[in-house]
N, C-alpha and C positions, 0 to 999 in steps of 0.2 A: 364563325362566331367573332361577332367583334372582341379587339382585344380592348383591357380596362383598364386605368392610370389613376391612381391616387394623388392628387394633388395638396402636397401640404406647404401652406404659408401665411402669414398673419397678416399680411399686406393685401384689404380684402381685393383693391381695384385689381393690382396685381395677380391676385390671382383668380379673378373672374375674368380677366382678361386671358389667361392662360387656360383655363376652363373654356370659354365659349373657340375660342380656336382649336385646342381639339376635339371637341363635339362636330367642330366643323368640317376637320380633318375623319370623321366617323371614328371616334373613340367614345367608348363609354369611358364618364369622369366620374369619379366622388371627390368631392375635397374637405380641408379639415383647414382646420385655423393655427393647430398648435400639434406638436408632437402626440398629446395623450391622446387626442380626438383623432389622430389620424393612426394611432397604431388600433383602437378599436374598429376602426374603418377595418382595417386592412385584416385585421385578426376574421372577422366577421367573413369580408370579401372577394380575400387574397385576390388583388389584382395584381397584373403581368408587370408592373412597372411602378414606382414610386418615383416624384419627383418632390424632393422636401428643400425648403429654406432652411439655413442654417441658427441666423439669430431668431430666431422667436420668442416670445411667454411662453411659462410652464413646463412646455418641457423642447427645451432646442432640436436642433436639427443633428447635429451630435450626439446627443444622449438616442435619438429617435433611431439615427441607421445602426447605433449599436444593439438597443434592441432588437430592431429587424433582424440584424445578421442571426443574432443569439437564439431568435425562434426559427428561422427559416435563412442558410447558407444559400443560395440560390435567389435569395431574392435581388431584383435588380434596381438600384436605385439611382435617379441623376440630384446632385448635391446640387444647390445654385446659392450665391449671398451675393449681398451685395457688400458684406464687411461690417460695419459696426465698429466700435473701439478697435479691434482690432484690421489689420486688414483681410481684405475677402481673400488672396492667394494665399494665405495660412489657412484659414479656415478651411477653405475648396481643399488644401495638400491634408489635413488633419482631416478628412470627411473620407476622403480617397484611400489615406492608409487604415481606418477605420473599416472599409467598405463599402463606400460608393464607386457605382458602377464606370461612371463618367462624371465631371464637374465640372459645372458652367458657372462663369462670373457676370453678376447683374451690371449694366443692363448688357443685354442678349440680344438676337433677332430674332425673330421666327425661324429661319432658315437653320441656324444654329440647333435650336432646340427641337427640331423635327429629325435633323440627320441625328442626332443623337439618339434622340426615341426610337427613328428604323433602325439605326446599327444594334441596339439593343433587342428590341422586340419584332424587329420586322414588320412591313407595314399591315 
């Protein structure tokens, strides 16, 4: 069974770029624009992996993996920002001690965010 990845971030190019790559990679994707729409995603779908932005509208990437964790300890999640007012290695360290799984700083490679995905969930 293919495995399934939540894709949450507000940056739509961004992250239809990140969507059509692992569809590519054979993952089944959902993605969500903001934290609210992506914890219903995920309540609904429980996929094997969450990969969330940090700054977003409505509800950030921070308030999002605390949720996660609070419903579901086991869930596995990769943080990514690119920073905002603040810079992105706070964010990424405050996302990590929260409960993310691994934390990536934008911009990334592909390379980067694939070995992350298999260390996590296996290909």
């Amino acid at each position: 069974m293919k495995k399934r990845i939540l894709v949450i971030d507000d940056d739509i190019q961004f992250r239809t770029m990140i969507v059509e790559m692992l569809e590519r990679k054979d993952f089944t994707v959902f993605s969500a624009s903001d934290g609210e729409k992506g914890l219903q995603i995920w309540q609904e779908l429980k996929p094997n992996l969450v990969i969330t932005d940090i700054i977003m509208p409505n509800k950030e990437g921070i308030e999002t993996i605390i949720d996660l964790k609070r419903k579901d300890k086991s869930v596995k999640i990769i943080a990514i920002s690119g920073g905002g007012r603040i810079n992105a290695k706070d964010n990424l360290h405050s996302a990590k001690l929260l409960g993310a799984s691994l934390t990536l700083a934008k911009p990334f490679d592909n390379s980067q965010l694939m070995e992350a995905i298999y260390q996590l969930i296996g290909e």
